[in-house]
C-alpha positions in Angstrom: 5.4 21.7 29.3 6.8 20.6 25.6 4.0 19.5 23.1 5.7 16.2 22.8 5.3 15.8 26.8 2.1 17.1 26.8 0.6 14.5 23.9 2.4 11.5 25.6 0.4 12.4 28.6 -2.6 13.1 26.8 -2.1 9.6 25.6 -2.0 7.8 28.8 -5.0 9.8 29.9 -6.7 8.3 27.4 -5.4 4.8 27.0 -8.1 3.0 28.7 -11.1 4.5 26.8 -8.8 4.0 23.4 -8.7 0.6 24.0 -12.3 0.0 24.8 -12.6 1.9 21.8 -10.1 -0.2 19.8 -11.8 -3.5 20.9 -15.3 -2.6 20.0 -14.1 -2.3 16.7 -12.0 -4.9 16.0 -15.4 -7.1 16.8 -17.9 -4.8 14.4 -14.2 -5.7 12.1 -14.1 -9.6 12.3 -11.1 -10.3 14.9 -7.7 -9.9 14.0 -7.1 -13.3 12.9 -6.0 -14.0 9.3 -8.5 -15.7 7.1 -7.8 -19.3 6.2 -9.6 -19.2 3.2 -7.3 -17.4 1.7 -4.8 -19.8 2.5 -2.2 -17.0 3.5 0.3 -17.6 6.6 -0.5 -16.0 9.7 2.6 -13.8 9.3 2.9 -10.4 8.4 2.1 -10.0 4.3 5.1 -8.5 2.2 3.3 -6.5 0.0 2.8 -3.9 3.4 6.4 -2.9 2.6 5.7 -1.7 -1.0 6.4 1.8 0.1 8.6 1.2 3.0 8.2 0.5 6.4 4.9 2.5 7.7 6.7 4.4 10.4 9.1 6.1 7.9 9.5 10.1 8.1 8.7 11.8 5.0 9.4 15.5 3.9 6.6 17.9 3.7 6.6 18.0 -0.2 4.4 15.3 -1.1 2.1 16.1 -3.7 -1.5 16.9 -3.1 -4.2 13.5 -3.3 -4.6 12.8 -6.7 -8.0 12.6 -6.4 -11.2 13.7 -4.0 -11.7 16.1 -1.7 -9.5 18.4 0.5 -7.4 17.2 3.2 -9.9 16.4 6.2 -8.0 18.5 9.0 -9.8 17.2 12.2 -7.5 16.1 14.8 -5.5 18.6 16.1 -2.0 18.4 15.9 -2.5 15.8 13.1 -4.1 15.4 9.3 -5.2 12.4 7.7 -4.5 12.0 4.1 -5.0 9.4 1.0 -3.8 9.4 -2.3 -4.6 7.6 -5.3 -1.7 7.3 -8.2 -4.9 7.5 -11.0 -8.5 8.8 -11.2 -9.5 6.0 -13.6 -8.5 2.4 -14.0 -9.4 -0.8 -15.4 -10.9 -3.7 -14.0 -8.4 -6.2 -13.1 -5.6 -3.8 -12.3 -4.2 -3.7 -8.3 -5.6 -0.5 -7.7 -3.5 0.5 -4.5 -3.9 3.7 -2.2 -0.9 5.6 0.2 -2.6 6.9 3.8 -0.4 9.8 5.3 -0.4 10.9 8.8 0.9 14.3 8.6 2.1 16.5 11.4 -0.2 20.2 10.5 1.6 21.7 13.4 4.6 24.1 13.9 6.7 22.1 16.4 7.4 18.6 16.7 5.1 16.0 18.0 5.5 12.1 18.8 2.9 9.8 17.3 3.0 6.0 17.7 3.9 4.3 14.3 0.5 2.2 13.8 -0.9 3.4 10.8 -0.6 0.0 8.7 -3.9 -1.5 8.2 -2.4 -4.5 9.8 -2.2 -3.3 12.6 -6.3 -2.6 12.2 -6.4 0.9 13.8 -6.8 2.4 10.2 -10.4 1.9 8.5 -10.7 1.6 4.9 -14.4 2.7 3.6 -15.2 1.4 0.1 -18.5 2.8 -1.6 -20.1 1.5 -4.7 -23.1 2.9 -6.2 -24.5 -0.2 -6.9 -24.1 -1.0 -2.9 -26.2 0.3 0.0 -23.4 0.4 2.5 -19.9 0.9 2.4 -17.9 -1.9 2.6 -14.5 -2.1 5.3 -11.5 -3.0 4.1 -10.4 -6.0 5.7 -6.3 -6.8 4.9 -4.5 -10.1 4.2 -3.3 -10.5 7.6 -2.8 -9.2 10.8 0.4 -7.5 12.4 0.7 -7.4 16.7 1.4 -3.7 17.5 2.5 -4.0 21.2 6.1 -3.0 21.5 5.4 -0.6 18.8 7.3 2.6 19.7 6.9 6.5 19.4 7.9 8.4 16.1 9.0 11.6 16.2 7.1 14.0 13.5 8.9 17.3 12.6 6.3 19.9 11.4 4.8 18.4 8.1 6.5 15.5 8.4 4.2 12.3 7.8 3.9 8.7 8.9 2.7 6.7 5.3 1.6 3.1 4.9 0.4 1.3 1.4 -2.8 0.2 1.3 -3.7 -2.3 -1.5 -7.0 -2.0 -1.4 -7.6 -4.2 -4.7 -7.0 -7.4 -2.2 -7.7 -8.2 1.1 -8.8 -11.1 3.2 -11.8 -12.1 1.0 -9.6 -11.9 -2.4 -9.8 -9.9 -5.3 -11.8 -6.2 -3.5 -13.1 -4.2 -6.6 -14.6 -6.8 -8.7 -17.2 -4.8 -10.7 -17.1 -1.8 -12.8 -18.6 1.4 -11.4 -16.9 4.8 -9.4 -15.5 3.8 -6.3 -14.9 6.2 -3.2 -12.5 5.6 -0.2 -12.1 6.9 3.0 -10.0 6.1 6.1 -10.2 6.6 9.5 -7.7 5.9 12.4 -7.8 5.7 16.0 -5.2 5.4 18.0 -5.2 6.8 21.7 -6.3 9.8 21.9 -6.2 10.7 18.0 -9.7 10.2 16.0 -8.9 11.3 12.2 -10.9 10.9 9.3 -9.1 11.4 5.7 -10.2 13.1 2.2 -12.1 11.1 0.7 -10.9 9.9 -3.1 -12.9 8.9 -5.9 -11.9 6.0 -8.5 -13.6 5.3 -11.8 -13.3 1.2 -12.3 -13.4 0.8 -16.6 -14.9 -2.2 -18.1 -12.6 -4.2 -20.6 -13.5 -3.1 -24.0 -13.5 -6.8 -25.5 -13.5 -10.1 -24.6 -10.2 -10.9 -24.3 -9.0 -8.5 -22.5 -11.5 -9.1 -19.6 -10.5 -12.9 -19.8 -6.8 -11.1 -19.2 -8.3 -9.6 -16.4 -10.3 -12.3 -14.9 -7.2 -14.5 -15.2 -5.2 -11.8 -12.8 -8.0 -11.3 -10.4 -8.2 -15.6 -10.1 -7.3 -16.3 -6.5 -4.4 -18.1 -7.1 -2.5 -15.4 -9.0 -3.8 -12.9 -7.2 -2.5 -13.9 -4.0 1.0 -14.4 -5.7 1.0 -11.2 -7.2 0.5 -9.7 -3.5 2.4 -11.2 -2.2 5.4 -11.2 -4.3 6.0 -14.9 -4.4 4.1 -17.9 -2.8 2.7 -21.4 -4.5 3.7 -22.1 -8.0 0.3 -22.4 -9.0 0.0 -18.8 -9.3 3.0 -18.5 -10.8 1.9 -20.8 -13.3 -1.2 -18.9 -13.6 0.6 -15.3 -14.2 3.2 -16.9 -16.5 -0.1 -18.5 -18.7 -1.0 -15.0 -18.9 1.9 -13.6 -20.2 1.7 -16.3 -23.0 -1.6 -16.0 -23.8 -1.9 -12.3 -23.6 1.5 -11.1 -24.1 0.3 -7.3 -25.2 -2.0 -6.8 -22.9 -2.5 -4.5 -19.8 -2.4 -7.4 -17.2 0.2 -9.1 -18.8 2.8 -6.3 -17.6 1.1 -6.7 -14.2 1.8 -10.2 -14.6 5.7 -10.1 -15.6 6.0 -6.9 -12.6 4.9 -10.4 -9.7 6.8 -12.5 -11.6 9.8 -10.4 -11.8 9.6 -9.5 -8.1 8.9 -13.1 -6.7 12.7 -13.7 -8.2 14.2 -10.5 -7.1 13.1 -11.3 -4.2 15.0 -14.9 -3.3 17.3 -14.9 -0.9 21.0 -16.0 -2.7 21.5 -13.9 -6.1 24.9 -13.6 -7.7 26.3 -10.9 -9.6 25.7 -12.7 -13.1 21.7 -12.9 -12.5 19.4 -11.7 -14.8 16.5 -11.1 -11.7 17.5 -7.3 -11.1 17.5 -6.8 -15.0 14.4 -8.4 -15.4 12.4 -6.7 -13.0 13.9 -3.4 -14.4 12.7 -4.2 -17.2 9.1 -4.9 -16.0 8.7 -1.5 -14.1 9.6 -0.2 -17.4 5.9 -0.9 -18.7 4.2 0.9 -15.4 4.8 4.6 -15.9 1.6 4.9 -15.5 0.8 4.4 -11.8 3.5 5.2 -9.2 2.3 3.8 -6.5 2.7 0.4 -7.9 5.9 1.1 -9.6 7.1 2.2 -6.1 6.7 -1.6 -4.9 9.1 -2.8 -7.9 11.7 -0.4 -7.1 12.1 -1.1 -3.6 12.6 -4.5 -4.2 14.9 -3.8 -7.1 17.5 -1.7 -5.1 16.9 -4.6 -3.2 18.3 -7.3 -5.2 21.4 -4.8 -6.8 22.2 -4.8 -2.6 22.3 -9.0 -2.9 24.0 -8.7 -6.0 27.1 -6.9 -5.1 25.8 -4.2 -7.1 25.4 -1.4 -5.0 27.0 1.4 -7.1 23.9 1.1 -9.4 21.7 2.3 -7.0 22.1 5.5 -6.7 21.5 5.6 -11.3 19.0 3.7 -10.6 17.2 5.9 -8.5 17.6 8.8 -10.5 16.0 7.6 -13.5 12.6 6.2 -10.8 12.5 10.0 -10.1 12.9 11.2 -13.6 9.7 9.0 -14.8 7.9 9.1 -11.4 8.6 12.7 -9.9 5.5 11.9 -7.3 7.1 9.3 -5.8 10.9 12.1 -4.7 9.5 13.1 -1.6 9.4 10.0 -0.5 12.4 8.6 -1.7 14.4 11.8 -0.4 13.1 11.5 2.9 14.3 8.0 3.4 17.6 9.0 2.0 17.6 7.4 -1.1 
């Protein structure tokens, strides 16, 4: 017997407990509903794309977490990884996390593609010193996973969904300064994995205005656009105030990056649009995180594909690489 029949079976042998498993959870969780407090749709939240779609082969040359501890190798054919683009950040900014199922074996196994918090099989643990427990990660919104296939995994090649733990069903997550840890779990059939577990110091403004700046970002209203990449004009008006009022600052460039991307992202865009050169533009001021750049560039190739401008993709992927060399593996695997 293969390993791929052999873990399909192993699967069905262990469905039924898995899913007693999976339900006991979702109730400690909350249910799988969306929140209408945050006034989101009940549909499936954009922003889960920043890095592709979460069943998307990768290459085994991802770098190492950028913070934490080592690799938590605990469920046999399969590791559980999490990465943060920085060790330190400032209050305000949309501190976002990659999870990486990764295939630690030598031949090639199947794995069904779940891993999106969404789908709420992955657990995302949030400590705080100045907290007694940690606190779960609960996302936007909720995807359905039934129809939701096999992937096959080549040795080391991983399964990766974005997690923007910065905002989730209760708004704005990491509201205080401090050192934050994270951990995540998943459980799906017969596979129980727990992750490295990464630390992230959150920095306090250093004046007064720039913690207004911050504030202004973390509001609900932008927030939720910035996630998003587009919603109400209120939160466009609330980034665009931003930008006027704070033009230099760090959360103005977040700003202009959900701005850009809410109009990269319209449907009809002709060839003489400035939305692709704008948004360009914007991911020019976020070499420092990748992770969040990543979202921007996706949706930038994105809009050149609209625009009957396809020939600049392949220059404008080159330069992402050059100022973002963490981000090739994944871009090479999905044959970009």
């Amino acid at each position: 017997m293969n390993s791929v029949t052999s873990i399909r079976r192993n699967a069905e042998r262990g469905r039924n407990l898995a899913t007693l498993g999976f339900l006991c959870w979702l109730l400690l969780a909350g249910g799988c509903q969306p929140d209408r407090k945050s006034g989101a749709p009940e549909e499936e939240a954009p922003a889960t794309t920043e890095t592709g779609e979460a069943g998307a082969p990768m290459a085994d040359t991802s770098p190492a977490p950028a913070t934490g501890n080592n690799v938590v190798d605990s469920g046999d054919p399969f590791c559980l990884e999490l990465t943060s683009a920085r060790e330190r950040v400032m209050l305000g900014e949309p501190l976002t996390l990659i999870v990486a199922l990764r295939n630690c074996s030598e031949e090639m196994v199947q794995v069904r593609d779940l891993l999106a918090p969404e789908y709420g099989l992955l657990s995302i643990s949030i400590g705080h010193p100045q907290k007694e427990q940690e606190q779960i990660y609960s996302p936007l919104a909720r995807r359905d996973g039934r129809g939701k296939g096999y992937v096959d995994l080549d040795a080391g090649e991983i399964l990766s969904a974005i997690v923007p733990v910065y905002f989730g069903r209760d708004g704005w997550q990491i509201d205080a300064p401090g050192s934050y840890t994270f951990r995540a779990d998943y459980f799906v059939d017969d596979i129980s994995l727990a992750s490295n577990v990464v630390t992230v110091d959150i920095e306090n403004p250093q004046n007064e205005a720039d913690l207004s700046a911050a504030k202004m970002l973390m509001s609900p209203d932008a927030a939720t656009f910035f996630f998003l990449g587009g919603g109400a004009e209120k939160g466009a008006d609330e980034l665009r105030s931003l930008v006027t009022e704070r033009p230099e600052s760090l959360w103005a460039d977040y700003a202009n990056l959900g701005l850009a991307i809410a109009s990269a992202s319209e449907r009809n865009i002709s060839a003489e649009s400035d939305a692709c050169q704008a948004l360009a533009a914007s991911l020019d001021e976020m070499n420092h995180d990748w992770i969040i750049a990543l979202r921007g560039y996706e949706t930038l190739l994105d809009c050149l594909q609209k625009s009957g401008r396809a020939s600049e993709v392949a220059r404008t992927t080159e330069e992402f690489v050059s100022r973002h060399p963490r981000a090739e593996a994944i871009l090479r695997a999905r044959g970009e």
